[in-house]
C-alpha positions as CSV (number, residue, x, y, z in Angstrom):
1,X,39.6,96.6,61.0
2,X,40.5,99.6,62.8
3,X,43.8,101.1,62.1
4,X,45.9,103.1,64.7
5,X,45.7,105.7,65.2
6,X,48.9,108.8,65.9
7,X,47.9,109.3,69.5
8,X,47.3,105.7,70.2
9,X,51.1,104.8,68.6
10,X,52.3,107.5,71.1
11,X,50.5,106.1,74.3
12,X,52.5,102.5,73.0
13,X,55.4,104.5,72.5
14,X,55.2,106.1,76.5
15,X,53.7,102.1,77.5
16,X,57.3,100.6,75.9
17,X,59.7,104.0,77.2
18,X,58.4,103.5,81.0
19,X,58.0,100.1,81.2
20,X,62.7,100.3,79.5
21,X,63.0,103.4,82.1
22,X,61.4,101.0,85.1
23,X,63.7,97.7,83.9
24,X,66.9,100.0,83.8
25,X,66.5,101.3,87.3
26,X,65.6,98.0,89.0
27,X,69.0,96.8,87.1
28,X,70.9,99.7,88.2
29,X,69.6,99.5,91.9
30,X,70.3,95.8,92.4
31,X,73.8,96.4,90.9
32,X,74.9,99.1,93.4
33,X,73.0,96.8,96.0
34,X,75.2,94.4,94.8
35,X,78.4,96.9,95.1
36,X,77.4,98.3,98.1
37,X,77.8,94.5,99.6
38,X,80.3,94.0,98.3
39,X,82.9,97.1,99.4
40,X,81.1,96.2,103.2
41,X,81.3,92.1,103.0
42,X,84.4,92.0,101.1
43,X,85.0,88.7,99.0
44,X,81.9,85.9,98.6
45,X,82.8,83.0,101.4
46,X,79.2,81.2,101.1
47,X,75.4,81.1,101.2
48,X,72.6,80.6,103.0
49,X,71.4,76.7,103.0
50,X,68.6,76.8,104.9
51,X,66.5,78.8,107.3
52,X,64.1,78.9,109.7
53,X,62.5,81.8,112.0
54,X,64.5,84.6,112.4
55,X,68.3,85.4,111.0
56,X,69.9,88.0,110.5
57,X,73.6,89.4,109.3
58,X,76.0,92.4,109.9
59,X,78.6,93.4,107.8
60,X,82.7,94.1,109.2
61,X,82.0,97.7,108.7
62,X,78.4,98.1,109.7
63,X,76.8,98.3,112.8
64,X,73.4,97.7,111.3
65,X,71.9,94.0,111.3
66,X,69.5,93.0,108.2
67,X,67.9,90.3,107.9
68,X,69.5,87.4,105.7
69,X,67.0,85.0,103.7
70,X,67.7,81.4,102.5
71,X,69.9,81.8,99.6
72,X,71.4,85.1,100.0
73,X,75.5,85.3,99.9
74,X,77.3,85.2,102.7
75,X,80.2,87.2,102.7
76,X,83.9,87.5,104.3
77,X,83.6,88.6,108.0
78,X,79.8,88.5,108.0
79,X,78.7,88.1,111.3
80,X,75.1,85.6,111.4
81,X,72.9,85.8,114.2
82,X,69.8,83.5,114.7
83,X,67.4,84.6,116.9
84,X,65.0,82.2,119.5
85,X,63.1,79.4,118.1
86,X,64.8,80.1,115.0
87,X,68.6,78.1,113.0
88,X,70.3,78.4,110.0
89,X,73.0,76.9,108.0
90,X,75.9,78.6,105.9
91,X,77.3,76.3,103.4
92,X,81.0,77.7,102.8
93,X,82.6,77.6,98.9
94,X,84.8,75.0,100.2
95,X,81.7,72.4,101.2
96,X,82.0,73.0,104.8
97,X,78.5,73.4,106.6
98,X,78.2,75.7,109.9
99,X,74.2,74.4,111.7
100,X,74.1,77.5,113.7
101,X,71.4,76.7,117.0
102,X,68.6,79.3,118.2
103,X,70.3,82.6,119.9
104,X,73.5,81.9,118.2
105,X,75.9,84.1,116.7
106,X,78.9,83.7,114.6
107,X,81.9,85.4,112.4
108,X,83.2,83.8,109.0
109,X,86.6,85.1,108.4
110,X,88.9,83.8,105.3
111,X,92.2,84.9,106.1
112,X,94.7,86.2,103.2
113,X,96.9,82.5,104.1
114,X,93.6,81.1,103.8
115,X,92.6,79.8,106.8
116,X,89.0,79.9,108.0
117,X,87.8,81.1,111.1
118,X,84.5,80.5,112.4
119,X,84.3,83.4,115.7
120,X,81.7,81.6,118.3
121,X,80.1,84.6,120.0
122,X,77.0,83.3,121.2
123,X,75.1,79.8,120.9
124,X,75.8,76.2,120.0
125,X,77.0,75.3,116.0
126,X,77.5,72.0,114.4
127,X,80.7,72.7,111.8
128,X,80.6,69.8,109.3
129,X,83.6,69.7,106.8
130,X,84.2,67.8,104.0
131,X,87.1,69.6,102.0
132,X,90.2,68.6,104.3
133,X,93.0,70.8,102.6
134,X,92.1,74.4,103.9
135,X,92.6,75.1,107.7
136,X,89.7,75.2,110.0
137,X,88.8,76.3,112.9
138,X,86.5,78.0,116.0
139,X,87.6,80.5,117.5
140,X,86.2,81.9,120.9
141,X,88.5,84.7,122.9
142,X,92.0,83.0,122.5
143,X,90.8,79.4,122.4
144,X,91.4,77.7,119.0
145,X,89.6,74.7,117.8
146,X,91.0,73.0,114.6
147,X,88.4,70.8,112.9
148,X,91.1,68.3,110.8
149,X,87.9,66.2,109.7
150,X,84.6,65.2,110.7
151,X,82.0,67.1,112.5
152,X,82.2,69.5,115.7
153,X,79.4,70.6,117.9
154,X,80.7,73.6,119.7
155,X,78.5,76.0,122.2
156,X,79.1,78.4,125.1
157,X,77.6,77.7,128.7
158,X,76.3,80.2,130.8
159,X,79.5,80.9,132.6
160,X,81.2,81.3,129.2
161,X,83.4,78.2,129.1
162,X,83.2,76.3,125.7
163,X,81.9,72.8,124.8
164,X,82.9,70.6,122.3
165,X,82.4,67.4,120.7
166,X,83.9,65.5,118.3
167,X,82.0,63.3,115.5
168,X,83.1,60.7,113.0
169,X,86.6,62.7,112.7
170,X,89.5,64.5,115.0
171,X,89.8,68.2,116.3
172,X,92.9,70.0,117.8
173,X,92.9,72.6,120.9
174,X,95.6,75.2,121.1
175,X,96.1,78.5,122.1
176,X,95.6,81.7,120.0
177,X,98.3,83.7,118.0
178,X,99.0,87.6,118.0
179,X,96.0,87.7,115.3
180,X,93.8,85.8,118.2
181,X,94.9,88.1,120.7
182,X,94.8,91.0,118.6
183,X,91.0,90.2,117.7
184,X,90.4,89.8,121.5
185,X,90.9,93.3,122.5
186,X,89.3,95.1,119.8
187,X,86.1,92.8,120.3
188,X,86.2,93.2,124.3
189,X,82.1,94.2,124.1
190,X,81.4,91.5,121.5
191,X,80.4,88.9,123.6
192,X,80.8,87.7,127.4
193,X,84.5,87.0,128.3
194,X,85.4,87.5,124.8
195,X,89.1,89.5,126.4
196,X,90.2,86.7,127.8
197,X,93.7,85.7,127.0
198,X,94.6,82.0,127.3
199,X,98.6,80.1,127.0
200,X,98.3,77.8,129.4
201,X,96.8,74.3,129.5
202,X,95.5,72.4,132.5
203,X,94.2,69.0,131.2
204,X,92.4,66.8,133.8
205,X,90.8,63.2,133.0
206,X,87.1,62.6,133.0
207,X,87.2,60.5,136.1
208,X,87.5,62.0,139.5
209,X,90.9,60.9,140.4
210,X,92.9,63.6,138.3
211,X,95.9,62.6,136.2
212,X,98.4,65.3,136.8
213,X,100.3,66.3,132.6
214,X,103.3,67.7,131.9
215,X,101.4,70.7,131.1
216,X,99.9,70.9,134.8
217,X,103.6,69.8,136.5
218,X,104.7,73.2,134.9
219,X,101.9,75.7,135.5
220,X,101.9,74.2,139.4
221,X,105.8,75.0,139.3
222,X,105.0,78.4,138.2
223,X,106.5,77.9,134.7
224,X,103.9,79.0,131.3
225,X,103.6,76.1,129.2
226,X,105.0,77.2,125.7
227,X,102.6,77.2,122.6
228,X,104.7,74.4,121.3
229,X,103.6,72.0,124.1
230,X,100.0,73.2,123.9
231,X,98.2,71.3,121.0
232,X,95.3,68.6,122.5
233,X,94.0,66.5,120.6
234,X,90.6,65.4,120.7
235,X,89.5,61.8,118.7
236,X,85.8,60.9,117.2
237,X,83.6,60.5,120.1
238,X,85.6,62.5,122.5
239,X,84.1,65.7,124.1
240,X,86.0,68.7,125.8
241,X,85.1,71.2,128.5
242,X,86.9,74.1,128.1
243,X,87.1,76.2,131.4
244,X,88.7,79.5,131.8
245,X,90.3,80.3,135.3
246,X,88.6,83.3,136.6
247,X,91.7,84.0,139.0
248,X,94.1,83.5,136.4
249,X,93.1,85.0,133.4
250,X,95.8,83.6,131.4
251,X,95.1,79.7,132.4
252,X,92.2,77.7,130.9
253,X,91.5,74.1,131.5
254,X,90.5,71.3,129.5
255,X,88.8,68.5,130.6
256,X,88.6,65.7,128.1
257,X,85.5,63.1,128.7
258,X,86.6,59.8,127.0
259,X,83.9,57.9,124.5
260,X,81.1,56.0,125.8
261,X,81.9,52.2,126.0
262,X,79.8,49.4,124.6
């Protein structure tokens, strides 16, 4: 049997040293990668589900987009962006799912009270929620969509007025607070419209023949509804059209569209 010899114990000695030196770098690198992520992202809100075709995410304090895989975290005020042909879904810590359609774009915010916000910038996106304790809701400019419980599917049409539907649960409409307003201006470029600021609510019936609200009576009489009296509620199998005055920019309407009978 051949025994070792000193240079051969060396070359397993240099084999073992590079192979501890390569395995502490790798482990250093993804811990500053890590670190790095998380001084830009902030605190871990969720993960990637499921993916297909192209996504991609930008941190608060980047304007660089990466691409995000299927389960990579998801992090406070990441913004998620899928690209044509392409979806994803984020599934929150708190068991909420956000299905986000092709050429879609949203923010996750966690507040400090909180609350979760889901920004729609671009796109169409199914929010299913299952853990009913934590506030929700989708934002876009200063329009407020609460999801109490059930499932929402949300998008923007061309002209930048906001679609909703209500599934298997209830949603609320109100207008925005200082924090909405506050977001509004500093994201004026974000996306289309994104400066508008909405108080006042015109609500019209599905039907042709228009049923005049309290809320109307008021704007017509030149009066600003107050955010007290704003709050719509929408029931399971309701949809909403959202539609922003162009002429008044602080009037928005919302046309409910009852359930289908039979």
């Amino acid at each position: 049997m051949r025994r070792l010899q000193p240079t051969d114990r060396r070359n397993d000695f240099l084999v073992v040293l590079v192979c501890l030196f390569i395995l502490a770098t790798t482990s250093y690198s993804l811990y500053l990668d890590r670190n790095v992520r998380l001084d830009l992202g902030g605190e871990e809100v969720g993960d990637i589900l499921f993916r297909r075709g192209e996504a991609h995410r930008r941190y608060a304090s980047s304007p660089v987009w990466e691409e995000i895989r299927t389960g990579e975290t998801v992090y406070n005020h990441n913004v998620i962006r899928t690209e044509n042909a392409s979806e994803a879904i984020v599934h929150l810590t708190n068991r909420t799912d956000i299905e986000l359609d092709q050429q879609s774009m949203v923010r996750i915010s966690v507040h400090a009270d909180r609350e979760i916000e889901l920004n729609l910038l671009r796109g169409r996106v199914r929010v299913e929620r299952s853990y009913a304790e934590q506030t929700l809701y989708l934002r876009h400019g200063n329009r407020r969509v609460f999801i109490e419980s059930g499932a929402l599917d949300a998008g923007l049409d061309g002209n930048g007025n906001l679609e909703v539907h209500v599934d298997g649960g209830r949603a609320r409409i109100e207008s925005g607070n200082e924090r909405d307003n506050r977001k509004v201006r500093e994201n004026a470029n974000e996306a289309q419209n994104e400066t508008q600021n909405e108080n006042d609510f015109e609500i019209k019936n599905e039907n042709e023949s228009e049923i005049e609200s309290e809320g109307e009576s008021e704007r017509k009489n030149g009066n600003k509804l107050s955010e007290q009296q704003t709050p719509i509620t929408i029931e399971s199998g309701q949809s909403a059209l959202i539609t922003v005055d162009e002429t008044r920019l602080q009037t928005f309407s919302v046309r409910l569209i009852a359930p289908a009978s039979g």
